[in-house]
C-alpha positions as CSV (number, residue, x, y, z in Angstrom):
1,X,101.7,92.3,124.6
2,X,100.5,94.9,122.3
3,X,102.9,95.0,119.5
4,X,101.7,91.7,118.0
5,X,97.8,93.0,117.4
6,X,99.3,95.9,116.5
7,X,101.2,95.0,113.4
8,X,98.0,92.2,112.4
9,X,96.3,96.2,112.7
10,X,99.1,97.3,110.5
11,X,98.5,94.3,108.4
12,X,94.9,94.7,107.9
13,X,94.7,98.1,107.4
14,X,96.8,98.4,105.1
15,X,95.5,97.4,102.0
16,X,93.0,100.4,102.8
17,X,95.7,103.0,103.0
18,X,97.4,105.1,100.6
19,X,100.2,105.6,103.4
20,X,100.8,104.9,107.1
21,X,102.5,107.1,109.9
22,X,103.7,106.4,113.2
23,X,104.8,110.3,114.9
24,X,105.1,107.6,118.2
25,X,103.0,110.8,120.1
26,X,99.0,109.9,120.5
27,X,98.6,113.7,120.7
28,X,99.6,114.9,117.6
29,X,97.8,111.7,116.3
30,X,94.5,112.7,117.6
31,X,95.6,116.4,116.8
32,X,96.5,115.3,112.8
33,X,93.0,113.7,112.8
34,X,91.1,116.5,114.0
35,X,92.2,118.9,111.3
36,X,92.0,116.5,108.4
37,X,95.4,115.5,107.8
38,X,95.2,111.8,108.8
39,X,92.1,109.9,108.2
40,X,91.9,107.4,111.1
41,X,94.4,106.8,114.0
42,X,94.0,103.1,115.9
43,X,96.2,102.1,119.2
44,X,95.5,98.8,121.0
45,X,96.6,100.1,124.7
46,X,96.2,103.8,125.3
47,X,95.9,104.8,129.0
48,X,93.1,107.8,129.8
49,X,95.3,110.8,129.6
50,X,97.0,109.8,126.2
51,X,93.6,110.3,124.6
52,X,91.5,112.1,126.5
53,X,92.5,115.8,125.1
54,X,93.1,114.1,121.8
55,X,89.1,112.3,121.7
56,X,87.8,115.8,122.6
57,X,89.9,117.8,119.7
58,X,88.5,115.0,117.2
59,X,85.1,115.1,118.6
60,X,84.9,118.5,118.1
61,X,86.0,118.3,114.9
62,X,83.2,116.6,113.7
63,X,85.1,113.2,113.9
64,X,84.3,110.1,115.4
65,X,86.4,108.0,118.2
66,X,84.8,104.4,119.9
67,X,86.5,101.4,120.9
68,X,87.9,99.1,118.3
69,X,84.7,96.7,119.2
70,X,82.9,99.1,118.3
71,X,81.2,100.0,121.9
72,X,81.0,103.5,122.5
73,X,84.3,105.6,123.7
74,X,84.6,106.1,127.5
75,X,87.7,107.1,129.6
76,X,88.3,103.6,130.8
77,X,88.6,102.4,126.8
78,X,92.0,101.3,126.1
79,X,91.5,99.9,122.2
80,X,90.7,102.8,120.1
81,X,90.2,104.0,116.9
82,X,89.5,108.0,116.0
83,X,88.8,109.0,112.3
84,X,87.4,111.7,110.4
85,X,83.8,109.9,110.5
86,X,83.5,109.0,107.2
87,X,85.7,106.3,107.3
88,X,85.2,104.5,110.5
89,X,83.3,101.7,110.2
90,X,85.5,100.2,107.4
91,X,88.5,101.3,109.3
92,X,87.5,99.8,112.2
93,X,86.0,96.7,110.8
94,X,89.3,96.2,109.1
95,X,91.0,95.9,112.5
96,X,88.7,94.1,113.9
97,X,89.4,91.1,110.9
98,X,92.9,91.5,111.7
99,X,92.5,90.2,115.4
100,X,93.5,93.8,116.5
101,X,90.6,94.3,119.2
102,X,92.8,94.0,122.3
103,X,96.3,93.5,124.2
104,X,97.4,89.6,123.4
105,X,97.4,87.9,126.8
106,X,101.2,87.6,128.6
């Protein structure tokens, strides 16, 4: 259910990028975002305490984290996107073109 909007994410996103990484931990993600060495992260289906720590470290940083819709971040948001601030509302628009807002139905 969420690996098809995640490669139309992938897809969409990636004429923005100079690279992408997948570490496969939300953590270091969130973590690599905070201190400047990844620009945006984006995950369709995160449960509460895969981001929670992570949204505070970026936060804190000065960074921004909402929901891929753009509404703001709460701990029942699932689609997110963190980045450095700078580039979130093109990152996030970007996924949003790509169809990459939410879960596809089973």
């Amino acid at each position: 259910r969420n690996l098809a909007p995640m490669l139309r994410g992938i897809v969409g996103i990636a004429p923005l990028c100079r690279t992408l990484r997948a570490l496969g931990s939300a953590a270091i993600m969130y973590a690599w975002v905070a201190c400047g060495r990844l620009t945006s992260y984006f995950e369709v289906d995160l449960n509460s305490w895969d981001h929670a720590a992570g949204v505070l470290l970026v936060t804190e940083a000065g960074g921004r984290v909402t929901d891929i819709d753009g509404s703001p971040y709460t701990i029942a948001t699932r689609a997110i996107v963190a980045s450095n601030g700078l580039t979130h509302n093109e990152t996030r628009q970007a996924l949003v073109d790509a169809d990459c807002i939410r879960t596809d139905p089973a």
